[in-house]
C-alpha positions in Angstrom: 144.8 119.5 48.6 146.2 122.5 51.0 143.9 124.6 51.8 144.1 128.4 51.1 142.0 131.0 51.9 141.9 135.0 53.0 138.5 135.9 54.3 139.3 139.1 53.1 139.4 138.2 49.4 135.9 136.1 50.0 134.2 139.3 50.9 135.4 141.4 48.3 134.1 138.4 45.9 130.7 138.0 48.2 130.4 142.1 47.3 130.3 141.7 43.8 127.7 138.6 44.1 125.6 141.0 45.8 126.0 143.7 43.3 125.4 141.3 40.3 122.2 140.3 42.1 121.3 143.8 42.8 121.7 144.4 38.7 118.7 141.6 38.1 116.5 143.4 40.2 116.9 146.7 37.9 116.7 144.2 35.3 112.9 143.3 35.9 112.3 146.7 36.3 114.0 147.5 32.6 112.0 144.2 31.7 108.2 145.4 32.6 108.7 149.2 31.7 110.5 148.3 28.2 108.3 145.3 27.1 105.1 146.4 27.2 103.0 146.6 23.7 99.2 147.4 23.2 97.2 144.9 22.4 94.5 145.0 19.3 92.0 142.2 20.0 90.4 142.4 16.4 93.7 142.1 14.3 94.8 138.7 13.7 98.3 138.4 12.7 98.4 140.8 15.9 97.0 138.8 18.0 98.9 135.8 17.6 102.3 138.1 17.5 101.3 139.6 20.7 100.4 136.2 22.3 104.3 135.1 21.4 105.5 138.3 22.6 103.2 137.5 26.4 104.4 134.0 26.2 108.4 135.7 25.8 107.9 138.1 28.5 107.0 135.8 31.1 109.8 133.4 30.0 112.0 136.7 30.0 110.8 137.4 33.8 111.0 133.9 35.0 114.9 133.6 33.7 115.7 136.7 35.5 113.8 136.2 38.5 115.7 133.0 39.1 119.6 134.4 38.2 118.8 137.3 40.5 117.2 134.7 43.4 120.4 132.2 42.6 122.8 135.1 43.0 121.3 136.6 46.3 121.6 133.0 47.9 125.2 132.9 46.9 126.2 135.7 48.1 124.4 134.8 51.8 126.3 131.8 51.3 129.8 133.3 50.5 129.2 136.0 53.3 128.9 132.8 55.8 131.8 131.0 54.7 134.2 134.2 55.0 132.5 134.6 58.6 132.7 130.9 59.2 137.1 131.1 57.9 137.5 134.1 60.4 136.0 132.2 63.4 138.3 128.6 63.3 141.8 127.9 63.3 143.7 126.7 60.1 143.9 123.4 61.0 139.9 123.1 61.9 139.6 124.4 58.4 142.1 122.4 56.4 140.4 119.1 58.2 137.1 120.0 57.5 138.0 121.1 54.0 139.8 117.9 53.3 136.6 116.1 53.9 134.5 118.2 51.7 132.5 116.2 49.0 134.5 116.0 45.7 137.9 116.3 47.4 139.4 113.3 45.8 139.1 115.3 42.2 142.0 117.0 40.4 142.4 120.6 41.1 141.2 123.0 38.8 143.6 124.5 35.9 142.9 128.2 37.2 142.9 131.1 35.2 144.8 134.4 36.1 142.6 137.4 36.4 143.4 139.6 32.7 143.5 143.4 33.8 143.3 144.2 37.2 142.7 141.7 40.4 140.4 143.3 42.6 136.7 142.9 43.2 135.6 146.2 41.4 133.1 144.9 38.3 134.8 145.1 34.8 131.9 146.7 33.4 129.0 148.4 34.6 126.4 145.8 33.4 123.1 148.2 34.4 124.2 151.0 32.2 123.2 148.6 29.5 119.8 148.9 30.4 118.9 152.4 28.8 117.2 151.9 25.1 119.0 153.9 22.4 116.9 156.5 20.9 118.5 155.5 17.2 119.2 151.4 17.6 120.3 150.2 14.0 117.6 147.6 13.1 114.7 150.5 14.2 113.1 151.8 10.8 110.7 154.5 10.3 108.0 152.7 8.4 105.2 153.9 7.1 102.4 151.6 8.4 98.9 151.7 7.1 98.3 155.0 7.8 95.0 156.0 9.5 92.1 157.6 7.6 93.5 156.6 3.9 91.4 154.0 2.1 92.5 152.3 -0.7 89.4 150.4 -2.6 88.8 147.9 -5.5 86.8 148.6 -8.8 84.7 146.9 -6.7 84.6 149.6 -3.9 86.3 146.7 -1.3 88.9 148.9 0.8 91.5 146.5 0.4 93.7 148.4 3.2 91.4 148.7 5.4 91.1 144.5 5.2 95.0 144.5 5.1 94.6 146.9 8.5 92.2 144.5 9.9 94.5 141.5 9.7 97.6 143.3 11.1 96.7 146.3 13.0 98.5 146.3 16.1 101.3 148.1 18.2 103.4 147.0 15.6 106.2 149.8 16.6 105.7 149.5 19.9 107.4 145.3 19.1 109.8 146.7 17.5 111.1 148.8 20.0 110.8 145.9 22.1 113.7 144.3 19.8 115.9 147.2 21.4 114.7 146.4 24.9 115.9 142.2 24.2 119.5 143.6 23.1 120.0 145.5 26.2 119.3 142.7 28.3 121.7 140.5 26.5 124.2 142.9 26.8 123.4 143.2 30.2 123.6 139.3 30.6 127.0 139.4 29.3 128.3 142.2 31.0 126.9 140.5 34.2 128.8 137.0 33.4 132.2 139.0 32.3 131.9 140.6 36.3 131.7 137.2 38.0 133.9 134.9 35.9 136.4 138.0 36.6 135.7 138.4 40.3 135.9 134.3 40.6 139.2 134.5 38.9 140.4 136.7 41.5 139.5 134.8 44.3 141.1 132.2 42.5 144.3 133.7 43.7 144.0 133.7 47.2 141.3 130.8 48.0 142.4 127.3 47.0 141.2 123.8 48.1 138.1 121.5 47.6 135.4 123.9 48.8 137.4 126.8 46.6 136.9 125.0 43.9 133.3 123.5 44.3 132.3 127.4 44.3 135.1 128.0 41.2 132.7 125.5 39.2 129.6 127.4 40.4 130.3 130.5 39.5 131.7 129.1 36.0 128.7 127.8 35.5 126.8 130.7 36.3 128.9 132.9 34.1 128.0 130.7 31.3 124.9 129.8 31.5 124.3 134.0 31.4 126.1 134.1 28.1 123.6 131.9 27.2 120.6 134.2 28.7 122.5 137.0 26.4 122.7 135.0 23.7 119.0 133.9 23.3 118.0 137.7 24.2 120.0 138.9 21.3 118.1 136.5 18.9 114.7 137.6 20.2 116.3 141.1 19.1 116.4 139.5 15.3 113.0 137.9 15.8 111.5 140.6 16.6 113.1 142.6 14.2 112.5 140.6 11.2 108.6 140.0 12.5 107.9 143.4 12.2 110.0 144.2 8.7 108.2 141.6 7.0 104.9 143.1 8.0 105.9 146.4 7.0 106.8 145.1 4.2 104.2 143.6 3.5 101.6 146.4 4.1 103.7 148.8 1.7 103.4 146.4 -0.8 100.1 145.9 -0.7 98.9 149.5 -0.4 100.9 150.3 -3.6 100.3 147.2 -5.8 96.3 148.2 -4.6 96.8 151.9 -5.5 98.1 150.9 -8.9 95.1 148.9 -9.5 92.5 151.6 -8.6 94.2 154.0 -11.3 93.1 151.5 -14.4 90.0 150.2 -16.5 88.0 148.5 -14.4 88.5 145.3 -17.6 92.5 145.7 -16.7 91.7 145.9 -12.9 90.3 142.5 -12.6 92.5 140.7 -14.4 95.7 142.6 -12.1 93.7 142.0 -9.5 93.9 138.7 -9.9 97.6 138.7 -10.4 97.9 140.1 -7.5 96.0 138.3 -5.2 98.2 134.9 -6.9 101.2 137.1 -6.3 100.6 137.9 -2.4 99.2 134.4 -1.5 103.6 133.8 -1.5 104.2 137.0 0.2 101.4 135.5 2.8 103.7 132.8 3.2 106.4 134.7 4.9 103.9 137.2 7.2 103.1 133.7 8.6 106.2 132.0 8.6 108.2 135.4 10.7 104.6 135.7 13.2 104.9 131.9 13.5 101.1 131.0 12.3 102.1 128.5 10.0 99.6 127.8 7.1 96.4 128.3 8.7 96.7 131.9 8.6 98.3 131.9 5.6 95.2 130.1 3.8 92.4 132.6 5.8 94.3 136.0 4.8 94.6 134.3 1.1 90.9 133.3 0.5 90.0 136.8 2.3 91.9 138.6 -0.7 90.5 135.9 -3.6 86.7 136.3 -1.9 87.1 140.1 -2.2 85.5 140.5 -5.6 82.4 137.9 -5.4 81.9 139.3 -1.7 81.7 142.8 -2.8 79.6 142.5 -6.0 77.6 139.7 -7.2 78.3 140.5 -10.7 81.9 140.9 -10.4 82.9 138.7 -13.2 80.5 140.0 -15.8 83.1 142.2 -17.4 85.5 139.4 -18.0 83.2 137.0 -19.0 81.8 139.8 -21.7 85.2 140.2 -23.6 85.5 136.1 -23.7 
């Protein structure tokens, strides 16, 4: 293959490497300011939620620790090849480039650059990293407020067991749902700028190196999508976690509230309806947190234990009108 190359081109490309690498780095930043939740050790759908969310944010780091490390070497390499191209003659370079490892493959179908065709960035992929004061899936919910007890005919607050279960920064996830969107929009901005920049040089470098770095940056560019793409689901995780909780809760508190306004004979027979009634809706708390049935079965056997555990008599007025 005849090589072509203009070490010009290589440094424009080898500039925008450096910003995209540059972008990771305010990345992290956006990553530990954004991400952060309080923990509540006693609360144990919390808990495991917030063990999930530690376990995502390390993942999160580690990802874009590594693109941002990957890009910074590639753009040291890049800036050596353009200096190594200025320094030898064609020929030197056309021999060495015939003997470069993989020359015996077919060339690359190349794509022309859509839009313009220089190295500026298609999209500024940082200014995606501001959280929106009104994202779509953020809901004002009204979450087991503090102070309010909500008790049983057999003075069991209820709520405050509910509270005990779930209490946590619960907000504070959801607004980490924001923060996972605008890094996958950042992700994708970031692969639009170098699969653009790498068509460009497409234009001007050609030969076996040109396209052993065509495929690298390719790859790159996709595998980023992919980084966006699994961001924007944690955005639906975490979105969904925390509407099913709320959810929850405001059922709860008013099926409870209903139930403290009758006879105390009426109250235990709802009561019991609704403890058969939530041991479903326990199902899917567990299922979005990710706790599987164990949790399901403690939070269930909490809510049936309620009456025995809170008077020892509790199903004398039942047993009475039998």
């Amino acid at each position: 293959m005849t090589l072509a190359v203009d070490p010009i081109d290589l440094t424009g490309f080898t500039t925008l490497i450096h910003r995209a690498a540059q972008g990771f780095g305010s990345a992290l930043t956006f990553l530990a300011r954004h991400t952060s939740v309080d923990c509540a050790a006693t609360a144990t759908t919390w808990g495991l939620a917030h063990d999930d969310h530690t376990r995502q944010v390390r993942a999160a780091r580690d990802s874009l620790t590594r693109f941002g490390a990957l890009l910074d070497a590639s753009h040291r390499e890049l800036d050596e090849t353009a200096r190594w191209y200025r320094s030898v003659a064609l020929r030197e370079a056309q021999e060495l480039d015939a003997a470069y490892p993989g020359a015996h493959r077919r060339s690359l179908p190349r794509q022309h650059p859509s839009g313009n065709t220089t190295f500026q960035d298609v999209c500024d992929a940082t200014a995606h990293l501001e959280p929106s004061p009104f994202p779509p899936h953020r809901r004002e919910s009204g979450f087991l407020p503090a102070g309010r007890a909500v008790r049983t005919p057999f003075d069991m607050d209820v709520l405050g067991t509910v509270a005990h279960w779930l209490t946590g920064d619960w907000r504070g996830y959801l607004a980490c749902a924001d923060a996972w969107d605008c890094l996958g929009n950042f992700c994708d901005a970031a692969a639009k700028n170098i699969r653009h920049g790498n068509d460009v040089l497409g234009l001007t470098w050609r030969g076996n190196a040109a396209d052993a770095a065509w495929r690298h940056f390719e790859r790159l560019a996709t595998t980023l999508e992919s980084a966006g793409d699994t961001f924007h689901s944690l955005r639906e995780h975490y979105a969904g976690i925390t509407e099913t909780v709320f959810a929850f809760a405001a059922l709860v508190r008013s099926a409870v509230a209903d139930i403290c306004s009758r006879p105390t004979e009426s109250a235990i027979a709802e009561y019991r309806e609704l403890v058969n009634h939530y041991e479903n809706v326990l199902v899917e708390v567990a299922t979005a947190v990710g706790t599987g049935g164990s949790l399901t079965q403690f939070m269930a056997d909490d809510l049936r234990n309620f009456p025995t555990s809170a008077h020892p008599s509790a199903h004398a007025p039942e047993e009475a009108t039998t």
